[in-house]
GUTORTI-108703 format. One line per field, with one value per residue (C-alpha): residue in one letter; residue number from 1; x, y negated, z; chain. Coordinates in steps of 0.1 Angstrom, whole numbers, padded with zeros to 4 digits. Layout:
<nodes>
lumse	A ...;
marba	NUM ...;
X	X ...;
Y	Y ...;
Z	Z ...;
torba	A ...;
</nodes>
This chain:
<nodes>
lumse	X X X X X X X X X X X X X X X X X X X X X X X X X X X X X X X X X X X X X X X X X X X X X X X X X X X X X X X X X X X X X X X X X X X X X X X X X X X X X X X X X X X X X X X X X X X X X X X X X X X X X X X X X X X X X X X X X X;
marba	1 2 3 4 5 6 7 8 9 10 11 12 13 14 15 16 17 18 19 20 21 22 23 24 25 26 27 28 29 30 31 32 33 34 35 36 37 38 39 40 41 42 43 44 45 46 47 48 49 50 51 52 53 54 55 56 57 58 59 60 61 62 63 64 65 66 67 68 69 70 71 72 73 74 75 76 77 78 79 80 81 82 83 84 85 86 87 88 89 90 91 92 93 94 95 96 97 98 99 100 101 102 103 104 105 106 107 108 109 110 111 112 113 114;
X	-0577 -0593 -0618 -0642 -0655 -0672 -0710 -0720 -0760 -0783 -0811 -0841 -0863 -0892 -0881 -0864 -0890 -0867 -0885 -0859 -0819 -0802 -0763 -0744 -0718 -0685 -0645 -0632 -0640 -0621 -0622 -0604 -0576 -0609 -0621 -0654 -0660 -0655 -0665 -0652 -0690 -0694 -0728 -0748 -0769 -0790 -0823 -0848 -0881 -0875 -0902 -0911 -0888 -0861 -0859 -0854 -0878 -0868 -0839 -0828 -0799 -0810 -0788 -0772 -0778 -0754 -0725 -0728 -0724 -0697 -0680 -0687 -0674 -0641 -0648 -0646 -0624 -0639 -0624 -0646 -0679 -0674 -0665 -0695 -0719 -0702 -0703 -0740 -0750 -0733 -0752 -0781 -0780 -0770 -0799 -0823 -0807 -0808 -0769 -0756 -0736 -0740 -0780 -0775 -0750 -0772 -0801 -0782 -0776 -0810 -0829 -0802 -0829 -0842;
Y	-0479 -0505 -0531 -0533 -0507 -0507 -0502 -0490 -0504 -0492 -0513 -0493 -0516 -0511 -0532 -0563 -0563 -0549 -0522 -0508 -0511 -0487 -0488 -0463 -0473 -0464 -0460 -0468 -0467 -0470 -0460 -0426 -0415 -0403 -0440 -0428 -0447 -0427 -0435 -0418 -0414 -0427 -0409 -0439 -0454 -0487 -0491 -0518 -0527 -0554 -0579 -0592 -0628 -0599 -0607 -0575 -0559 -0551 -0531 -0494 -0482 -0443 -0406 -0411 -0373 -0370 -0391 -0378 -0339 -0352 -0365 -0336 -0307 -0330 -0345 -0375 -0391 -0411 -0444 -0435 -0431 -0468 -0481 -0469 -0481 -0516 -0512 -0506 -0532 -0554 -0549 -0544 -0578 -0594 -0576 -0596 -0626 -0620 -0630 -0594 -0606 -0571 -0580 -0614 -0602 -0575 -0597 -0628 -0596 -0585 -0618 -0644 -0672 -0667;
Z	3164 3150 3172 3146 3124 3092 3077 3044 3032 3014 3001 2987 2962 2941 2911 2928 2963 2993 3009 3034 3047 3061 3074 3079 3107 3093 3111 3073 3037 3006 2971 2963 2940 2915 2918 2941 2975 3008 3045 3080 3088 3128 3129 3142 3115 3118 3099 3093 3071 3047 3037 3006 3015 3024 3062 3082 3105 3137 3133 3150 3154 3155 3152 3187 3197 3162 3177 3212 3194 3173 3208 3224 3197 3194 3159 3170 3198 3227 3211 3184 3202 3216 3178 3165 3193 3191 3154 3152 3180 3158 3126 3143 3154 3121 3109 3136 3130 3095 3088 3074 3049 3029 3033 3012 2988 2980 2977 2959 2931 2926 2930 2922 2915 2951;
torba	A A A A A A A A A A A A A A A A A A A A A A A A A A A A A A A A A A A A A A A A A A A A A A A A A A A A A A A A A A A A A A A A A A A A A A A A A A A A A A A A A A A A A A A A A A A A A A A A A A A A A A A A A A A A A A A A A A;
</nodes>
């Protein structure tokens, strides 16, 4: 089992402002035989407002009563449940600090003058 699990972002823009980013916490991803990404979805999902200079918002790590279901119906294995909560405390705080290296990448691409 790995010690450190994955997230996917999404950035939602209205031309190049940031509105919103959202991660989905993540066990693995990859890119399939068909060439289209995948993720083993860890349920937890972080979320936080972007400003106009593209620092986050506060961020949340919400859909716990998700994990805690998948955890409880056996989808996912105890191992699991503590991956995706260090996981998402983790983005969450690169997302305070404002150090998620997804964040900048995406930024760097849609605003590479800034």
């Amino acid at each position: 089992m790995p010690t450190q699990g994955y997230a996917a972002l999404l950035v939602i823009l209205t031309g190049e402002t940031p509105l919103f980013a959202y991660a989905d916490v993540c066990a693995a991803t990859g890119i399939g035989e068909d060439g289209m990404p995948w993720l083993d979805d860890l349920y937890l999902d972080v979320r936080a407002t972007l400003n106009v200079d593209w620092t986050p918002g506060v961020p949340e790590i919400i859909d716990a009563d998700e994990l805690d279901a998948a955890l409880h119906s056996g989808q996912i294995t105890l191992e699991q449940h503590a991956l995706a909560w260090v996981t998402a405390r983790d983005v969450a705080g690169q997302c305070a600090r404002n150090t998620h290296p997804l964040l900048e990448a995406v930024r760097s691409f849609v605003s590479p003058a800034s």
